[in-house]
C-alpha positions in Angstrom: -21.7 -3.7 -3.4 -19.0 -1.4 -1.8 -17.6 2.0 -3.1 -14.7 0.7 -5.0 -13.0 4.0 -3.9 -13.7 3.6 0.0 -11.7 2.9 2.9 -10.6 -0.9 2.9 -7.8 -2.4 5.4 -5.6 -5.3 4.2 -2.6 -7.1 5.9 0.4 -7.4 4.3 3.8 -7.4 4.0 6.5 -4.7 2.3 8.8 -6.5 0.5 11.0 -3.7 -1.0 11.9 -0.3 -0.2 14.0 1.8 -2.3 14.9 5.5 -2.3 13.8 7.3 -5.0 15.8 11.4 -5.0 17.4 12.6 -1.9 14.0 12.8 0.1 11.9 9.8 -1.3 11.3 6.1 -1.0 8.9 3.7 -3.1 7.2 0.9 -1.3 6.2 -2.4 -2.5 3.4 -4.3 -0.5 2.5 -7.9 -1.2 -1.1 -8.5 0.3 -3.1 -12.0 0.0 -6.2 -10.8 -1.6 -7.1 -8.9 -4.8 -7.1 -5.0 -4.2 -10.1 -3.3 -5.5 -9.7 -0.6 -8.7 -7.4 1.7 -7.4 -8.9 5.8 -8.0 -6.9 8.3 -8.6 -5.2 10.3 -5.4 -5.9 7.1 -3.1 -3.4 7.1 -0.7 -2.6 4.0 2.4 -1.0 3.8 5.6 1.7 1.3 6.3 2.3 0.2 10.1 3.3 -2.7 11.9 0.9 -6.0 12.3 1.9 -5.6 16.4 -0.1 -2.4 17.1 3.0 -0.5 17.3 3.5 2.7 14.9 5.0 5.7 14.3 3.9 8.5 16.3 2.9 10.2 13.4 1.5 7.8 10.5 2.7 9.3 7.2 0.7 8.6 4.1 1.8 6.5 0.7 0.7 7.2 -2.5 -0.8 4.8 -4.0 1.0 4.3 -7.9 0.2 0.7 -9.1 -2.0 -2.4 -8.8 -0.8 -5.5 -10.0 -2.4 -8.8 -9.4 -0.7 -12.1 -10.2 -1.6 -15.6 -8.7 0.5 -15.4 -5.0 -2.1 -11.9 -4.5 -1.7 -8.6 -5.2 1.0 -6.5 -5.3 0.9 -2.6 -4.8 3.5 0.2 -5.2 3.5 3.2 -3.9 5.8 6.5 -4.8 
């Protein structure tokens, strides 16, 4: 069995991005499969599914897990 803390890559989509304050946004990502347990100061990368991407990748915090029966859902902040 895998680490259930290690590196994992998923396809998705965002389906909402709000700013949070003057200099933050929260993503919402809907993948097809369940996410593993999520540890604490886990982080993920967001770019697009044609190989293009910032120049730059920034990193996402990841906040919340939430499974439901369409796949999981996760939020970052």
């Amino acid at each position: 069995m895998a680490d259930p803390c290690s590196a994992l890559r998923l396809e998705g989509r965002v389906t909402l991005v709000a700013r949070v304050g003057a200099d933050g946004a929260r993503l919402d990502v809907r993948v097809a499969v369940p996410v593993p347990r999520v540890c604490p100061s886990q982080f993920f990368m967001v770019r697009p599914d044609d190989g293009s991407g910032p120049f730059l990748a920034r990193p996402f915090s990841l906040y919340l897990r939430r499974a439901d029966p369409a796949g999981t859902s996760i939020r970052s902040f």
